[in-house]
N, C-alpha and C positions, 0 to 999 in steps of 0.2 A: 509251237506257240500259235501258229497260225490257223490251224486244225484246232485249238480251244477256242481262240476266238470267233470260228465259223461258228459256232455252239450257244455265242453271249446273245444275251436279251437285245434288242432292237436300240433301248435307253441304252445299255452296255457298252454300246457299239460304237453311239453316238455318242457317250461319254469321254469312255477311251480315247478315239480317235482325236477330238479335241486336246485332249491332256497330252497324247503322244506330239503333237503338229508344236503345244506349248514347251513341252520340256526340251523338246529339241532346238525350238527357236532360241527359249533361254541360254541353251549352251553355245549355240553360233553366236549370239551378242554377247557372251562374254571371251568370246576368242581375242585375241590380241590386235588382229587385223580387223576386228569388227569396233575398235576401243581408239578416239583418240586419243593424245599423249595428256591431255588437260581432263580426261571424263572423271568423274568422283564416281561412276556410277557400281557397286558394288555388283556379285551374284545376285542378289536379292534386288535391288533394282531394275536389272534384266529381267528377271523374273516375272516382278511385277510389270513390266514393261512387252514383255513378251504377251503373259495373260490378255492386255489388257488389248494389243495388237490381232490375236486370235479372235479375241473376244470382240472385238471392231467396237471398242469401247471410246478410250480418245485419254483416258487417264494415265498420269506420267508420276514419279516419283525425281526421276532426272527427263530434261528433256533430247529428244532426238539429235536437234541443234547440239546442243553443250555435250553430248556422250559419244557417239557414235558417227565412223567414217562412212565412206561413202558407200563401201561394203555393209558396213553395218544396214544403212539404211536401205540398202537393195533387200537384204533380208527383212526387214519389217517391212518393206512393200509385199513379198513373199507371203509375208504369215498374215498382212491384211488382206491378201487375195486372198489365200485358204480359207482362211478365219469368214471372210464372206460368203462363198460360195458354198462351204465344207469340204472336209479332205477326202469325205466318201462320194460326195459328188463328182467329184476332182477325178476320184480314182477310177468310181463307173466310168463315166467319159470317158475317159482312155480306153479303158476295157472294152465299154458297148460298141468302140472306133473302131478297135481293132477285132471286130467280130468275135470278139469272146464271150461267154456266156457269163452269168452270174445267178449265183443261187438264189433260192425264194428271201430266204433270212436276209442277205445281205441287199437285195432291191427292194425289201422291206424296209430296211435300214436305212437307207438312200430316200428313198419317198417320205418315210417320216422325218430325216433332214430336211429336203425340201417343201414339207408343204402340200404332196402331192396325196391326193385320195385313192388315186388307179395307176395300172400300168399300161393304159393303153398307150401307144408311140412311146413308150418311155425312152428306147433312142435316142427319137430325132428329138425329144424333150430335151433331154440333158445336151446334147449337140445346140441347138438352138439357146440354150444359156448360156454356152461358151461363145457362141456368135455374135450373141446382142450385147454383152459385156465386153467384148473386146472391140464391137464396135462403138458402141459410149463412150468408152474410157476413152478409144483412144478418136475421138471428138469432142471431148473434154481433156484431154492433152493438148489438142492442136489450138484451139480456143485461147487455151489459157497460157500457153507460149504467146502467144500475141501483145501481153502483158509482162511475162516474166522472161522474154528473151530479149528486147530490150534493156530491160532495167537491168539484168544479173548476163548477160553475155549467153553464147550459144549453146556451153557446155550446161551449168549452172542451171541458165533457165529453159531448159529442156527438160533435164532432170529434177525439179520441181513440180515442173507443168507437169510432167507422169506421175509424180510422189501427189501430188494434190488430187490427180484424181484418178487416182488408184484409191484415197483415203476416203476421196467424197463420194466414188459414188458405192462402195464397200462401208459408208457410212460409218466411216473409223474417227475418224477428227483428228488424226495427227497431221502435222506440219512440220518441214526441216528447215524452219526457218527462223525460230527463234523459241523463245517461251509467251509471246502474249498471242498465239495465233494470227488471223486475218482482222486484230485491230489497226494494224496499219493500210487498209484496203476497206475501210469501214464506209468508204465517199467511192470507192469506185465500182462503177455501176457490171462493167465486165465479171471482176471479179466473182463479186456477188452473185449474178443470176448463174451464170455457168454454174460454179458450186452449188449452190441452193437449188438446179436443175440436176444437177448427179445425185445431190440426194435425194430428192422425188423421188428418181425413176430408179435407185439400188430401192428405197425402200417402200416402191409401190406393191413389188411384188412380182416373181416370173410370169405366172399366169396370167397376171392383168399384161402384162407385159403382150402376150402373143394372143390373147385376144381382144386386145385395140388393135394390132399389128392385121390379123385378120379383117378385123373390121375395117380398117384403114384401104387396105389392098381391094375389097370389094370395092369400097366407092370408090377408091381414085379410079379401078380398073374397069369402071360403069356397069359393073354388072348390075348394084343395086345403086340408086342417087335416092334415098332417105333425107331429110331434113336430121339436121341435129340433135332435135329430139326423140325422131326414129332410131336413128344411127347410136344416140348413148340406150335407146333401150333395146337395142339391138346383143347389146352387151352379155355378158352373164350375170348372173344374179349376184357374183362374187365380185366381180369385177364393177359393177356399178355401187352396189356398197360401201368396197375402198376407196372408188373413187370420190364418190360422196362425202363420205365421213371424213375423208383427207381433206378436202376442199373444206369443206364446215371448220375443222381445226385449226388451219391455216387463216381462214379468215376474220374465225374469231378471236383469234389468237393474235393477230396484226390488231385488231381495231383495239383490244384490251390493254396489247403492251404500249400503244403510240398514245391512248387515252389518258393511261395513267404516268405516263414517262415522259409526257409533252412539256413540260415544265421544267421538268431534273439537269440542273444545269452539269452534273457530276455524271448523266449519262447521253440522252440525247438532246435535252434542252436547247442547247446552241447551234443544231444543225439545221438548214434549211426543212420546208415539211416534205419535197420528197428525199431528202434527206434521212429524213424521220421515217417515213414511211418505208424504205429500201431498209434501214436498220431495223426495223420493229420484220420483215419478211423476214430477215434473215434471219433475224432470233428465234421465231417462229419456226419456221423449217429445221434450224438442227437441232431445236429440241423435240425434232421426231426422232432423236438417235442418231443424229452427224458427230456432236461435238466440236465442230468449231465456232469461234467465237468473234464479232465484229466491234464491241463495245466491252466493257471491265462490268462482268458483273457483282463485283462488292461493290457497284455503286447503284445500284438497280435500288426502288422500295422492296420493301417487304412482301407485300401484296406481289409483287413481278415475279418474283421468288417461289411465291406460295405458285400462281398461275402457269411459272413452268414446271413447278413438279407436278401440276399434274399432267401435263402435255404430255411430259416425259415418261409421265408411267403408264399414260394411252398408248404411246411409241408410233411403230409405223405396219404395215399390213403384214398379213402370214405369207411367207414362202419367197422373203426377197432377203435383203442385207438388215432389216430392221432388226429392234429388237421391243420390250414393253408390254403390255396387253396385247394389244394387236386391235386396228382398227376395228375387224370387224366382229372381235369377239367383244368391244364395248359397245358397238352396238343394239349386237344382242340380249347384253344387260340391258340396256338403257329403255330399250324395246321390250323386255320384259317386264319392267316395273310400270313402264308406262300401260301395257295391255294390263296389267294386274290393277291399277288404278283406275281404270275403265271397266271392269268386270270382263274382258275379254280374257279367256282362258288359254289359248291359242299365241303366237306369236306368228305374226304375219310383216312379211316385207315385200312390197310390190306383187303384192297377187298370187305371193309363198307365201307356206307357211314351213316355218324353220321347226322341225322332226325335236322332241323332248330331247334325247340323247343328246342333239351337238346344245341344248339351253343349258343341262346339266353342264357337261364337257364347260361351257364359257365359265359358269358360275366355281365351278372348280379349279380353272387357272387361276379366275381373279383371286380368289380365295387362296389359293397358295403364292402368285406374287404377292399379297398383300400380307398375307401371312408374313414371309421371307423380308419385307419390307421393315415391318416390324420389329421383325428379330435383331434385320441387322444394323438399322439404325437404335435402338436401345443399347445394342451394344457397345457403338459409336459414341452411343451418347455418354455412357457409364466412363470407357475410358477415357473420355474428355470432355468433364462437366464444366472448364471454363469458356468453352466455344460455341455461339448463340445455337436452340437448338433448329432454328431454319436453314442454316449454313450443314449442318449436321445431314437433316432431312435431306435438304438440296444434293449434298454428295452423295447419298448412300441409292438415291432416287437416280443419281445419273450413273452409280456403275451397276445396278440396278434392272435397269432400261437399255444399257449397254450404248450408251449418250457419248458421255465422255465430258462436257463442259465440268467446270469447275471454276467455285470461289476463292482459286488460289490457296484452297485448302488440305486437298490430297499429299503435297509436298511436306505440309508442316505436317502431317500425324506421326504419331510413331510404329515405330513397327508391325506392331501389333493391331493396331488399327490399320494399317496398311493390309494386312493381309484378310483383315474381316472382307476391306474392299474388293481384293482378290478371288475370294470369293464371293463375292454377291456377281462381280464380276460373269463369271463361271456360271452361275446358275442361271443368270439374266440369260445369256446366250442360248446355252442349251434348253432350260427352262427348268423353273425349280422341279416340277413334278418327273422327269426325264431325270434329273438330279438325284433326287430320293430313291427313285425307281432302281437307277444302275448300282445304288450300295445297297440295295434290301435283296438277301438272298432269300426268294421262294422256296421253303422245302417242302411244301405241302400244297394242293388244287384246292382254290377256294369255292366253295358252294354258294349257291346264289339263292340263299333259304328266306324263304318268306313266313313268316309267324301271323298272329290273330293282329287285329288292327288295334295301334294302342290311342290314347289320345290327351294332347299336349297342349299346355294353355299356350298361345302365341301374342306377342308386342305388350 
């Protein structure tokens, strides 16, 4: 089996290994010891529950709290770490530790999990994700015990403070603490930035990751003392981008939901304004793909609703815990229509110009999430044409984007609309095209044939 699998396509790999990491988690949460004596939660709610934990989604049919012990929840910490980092990541690591080799196909596989365009150091690459991630986490454990070992005792809130940010910065959204997530924590300022700082920095991206860290290390270490605006354009061309387009989202995304939600006495109406302002960041932030949640959103307008699906279908940048577009593949849309509305033929960012290949490449994911979007919310909407269709949008956008918030609606679908979720779920993560790819069997080499030039009326 293992000797076939060396064999599978790259998508294949990356497929597989997902679905293995999911079926297996499903079957440890429905073990007995993983099950408290009160859980409703069936095979198929582990399932789903499992998926959505792989998937670093945040969507629950039962929740964590009301199903599962404390084994259980060690295991969904598990499958949120894998599910974040991937299990081929996971496994290189090990392997590249212990001076093993790996074949082309298989660091192949691994690079296009991650993100990665080369194999230069790829080593000390994959080593150094396991270092920055465990040290995060566990400086968003110790943080957040500061808060939760008081209030829940030393066992309790230990093990929280790790379950939380294991979740937040692997950009899962689950919580073992109840069913309304961090609306009980929606005025405390700790809380809040910690979490909404783990998911920044899972879904900024590895490589922005280690080179700020580079950059960083220069100037503290005086080699180079640049001004700040030396030092960010010091940057990479990839890495200033994300960072960019992050911060733009974020901000605009704050001033949109505190503008229009300043009033809404049923959301943050009654809270002080940095009050208001601390709730409108948070919201902002995990609809890059955290899924946790500080406020009830069925009390949100409409318009706040429409304004996070789109956030959430931007998501958050390539090659980190995120999931969505990817920052910087909308950018490059956004940069192409704008060059095309100028007569500029070229797509240029900072003194690049971005190669046809990766224009096409962006304009073909968004084209397949959007597609996939499509699909699977019509289907959503079909099997339940009583439920408004923004609520519909809304969820199908966040297991989608692999988000995870929710209108309190995933719980009430049925089955079968559950498992539509399950999948988009699925596809969000790995990505629809990586999706199609690992079920279409190749049996013939495609020809790259060029014919006489035809011509097409356009708009």
């Amino acid at each position: 089996m293992l000797k076939k699998f060396s064999g599978w396509s790259v998508s294949q790999k990356i497929a597989t290994s997902f679905a293995f990491v999911i079926f297996t988690g499903s079957i440890l949460l429905t073990l007995p010891i993983s099950q408290l004596p009160t859980s409703n939660a069936t095979y198929f709610d582990n399932l789903f529950t499992a998926i959505s934990m792989v998937c670093v989604t945040g969507l629950f049919t039962e929740s964590v709290h009301d199903s599962y012990t404390i084994f259980g929840q060690v295991v969904g910490m598990a499958l949120m770490q894998i599910g974040g980092l991937g299990l081929m990541t996971l496994i290189a690591s090990v392997i590249t530790r212990l001076k093993g080799r790996m074949g082309l196909k298989n660091r192949l596989a691994v690079q296009e999990g991650i993100n990665r365009g080369d194999a230069r150091g790829f080593r000390e690459y994959l080593s150094d994700i396991l270092k920055y991630t465990a040290v995060i986490e566990l400086t968003g454990f110790l943080l957040l015990s500061i808060r939760f070992v008081p209030e829940m005792g030393w066992s309790l809130g230990l093990f929280t403070s790790l379950f939380l940010a294991i979740s937040a910065f692997c950009n899962a959204g689950f919580d073992p603490m109840g069913n309304v997530s961090l609306v009980d924590y929606v005025h405390d300022p700790l809380v809040n930035y910690v979490i909404t700082s783990l998911i920044i920095l899972g879904g900024i991206g590895f490589s922005v990751w280690f080179d700020v860290s580079k950059s960083v290390k220069c100037y503290f270490g005086k080699k180079c003392r640049p001004s700040l605006k030396v030092f960010f354009r010091g940057l990479s061309l990839h890495s200033r981008l994300a960072i960019g387009v992050s911060l733009v989202i974020i901000l605009v995304g704050l001033v949109f939901f505190v503008a229009v939600e300043y009033n809404n006495p049923n959301s943050i109406g009654t809270f002080t304004f940095p009050q208001k302002l601390m709730a409108g960041y948070f919201q902002t932030v995990t609809m890059r793909t955290a899924g946790f949640a500080t406020i009830d959103y069925t009390t949100v307008y409409p318009f706040t609703l429409f304004w996070f699906v789109l956030t959430m279908f931007v998501g958050g940048s390539p090659g980190g815990t995120a999931g969505g577009l990817k920052t910087t593949t909308f950018a490059i849309i956004f940069l192409t229509l704008y060059n095309e509305l100028r007569g500029q033929s070229n797509v240029n960012i900072a003194n690049h110009t971005i190669s046809r290949q990766q224009v096409r490449q962006a304009f073909v994911i968004f084209m397949a999430l959007l597609g996939t979007l499509i699909l699977g919310t019509s289907v959503l909407s079909i099997l339940n044409p009583e439920v408004d269709f923004i609520y519909i949008l809304f969820e199908a956008v966040s297991a989608l984007a692999t988000v995870g918030v929710s209108a309190n609606l995933t719980p009430t679908l049925g089955e079968l609309s559950q498992a539509v979720i399950m999948v988009l779920m699925f596809a969000g993560r790995i990505g629809p095209i990586t999706m199609l790819d690992s079920l279409v069997r190749r049996t013939q080499k495609v020809h790259d044939v060029e014919f006489s030039k035809g011509t097409i009326l356009i708009g």
